[in-house]
N, C-alpha and C positions, 0 to 999 in steps of 0.2 A: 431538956435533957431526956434521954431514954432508959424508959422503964427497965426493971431488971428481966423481965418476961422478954421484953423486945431485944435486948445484946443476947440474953438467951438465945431466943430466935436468931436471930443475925449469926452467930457462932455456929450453930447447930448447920443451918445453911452451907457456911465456909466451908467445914468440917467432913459434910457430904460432899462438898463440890470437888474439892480435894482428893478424898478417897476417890470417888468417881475418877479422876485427873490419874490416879496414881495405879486404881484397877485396870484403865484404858491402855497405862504402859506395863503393864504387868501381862495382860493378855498379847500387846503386842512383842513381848520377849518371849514367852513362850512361841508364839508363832516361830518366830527366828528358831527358838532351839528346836523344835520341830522339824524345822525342813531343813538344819542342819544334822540331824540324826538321818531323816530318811536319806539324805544326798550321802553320808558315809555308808548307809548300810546298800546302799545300791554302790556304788564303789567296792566295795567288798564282794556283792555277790557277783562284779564285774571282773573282778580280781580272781575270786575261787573260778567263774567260767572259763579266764584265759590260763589259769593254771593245767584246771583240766584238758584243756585242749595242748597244751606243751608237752603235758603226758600225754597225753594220746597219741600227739605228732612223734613223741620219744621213741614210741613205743612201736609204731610204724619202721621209724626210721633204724630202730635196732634189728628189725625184721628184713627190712632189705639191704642192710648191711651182712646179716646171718647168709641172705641170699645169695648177695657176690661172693662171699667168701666161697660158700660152697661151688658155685657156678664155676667159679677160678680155680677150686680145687680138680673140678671134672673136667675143666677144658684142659689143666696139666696132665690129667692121667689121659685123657683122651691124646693130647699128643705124644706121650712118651708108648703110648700101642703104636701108633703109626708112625717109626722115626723119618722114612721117607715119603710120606706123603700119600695119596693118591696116586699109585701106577695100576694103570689098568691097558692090556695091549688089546689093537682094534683086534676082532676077529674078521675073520674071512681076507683080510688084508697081510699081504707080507714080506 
């Protein structure tokens, strides 16, 4: 039969191995939740990049919409000066 000193020991052992056992998955879950934060926060700052650029592109593209308008407004006034056209008679010819 074994000494009370010795199941002592023998527990004490278990007791470490365990924890040991139990810190080893404790660290391996943090790992996980780690590199599941860094992968949302680079998603995000992938997210705020193509947002910016949406606006940006918006912002272009309201500008060359402001452009045609106005280019259309000058091409109408430019033909309502000229109702006929271009006439020009040759010279020296007649």
């Amino acid at each position: 039969m074994a000494s009370r000193a010795a199941n002592f020991k023998k527990a004490a052992i278990k007791a470490a191995a365990t924890a040991r056992k139990w810190a080893a998955a404790a660290a391996r879950e943090a790992d996980r939740l780690l590199a599941e934060a860094r992968k949302r926060v680079k998603e995000e700052q992938r997210q705020r990049r193509l947002k910016a650029a949406l606006r940006r592109t918006g912002k272009v593209m309201r500008a060359a919409g402001r452009a045609a308008i106005v280019a259309g407004i000058a091409a109408g006034i430019a033909a309502a000066r000229k109702p006929g056209g271009r006439k020009s008679r040759k010279r020296g010819r007649r």
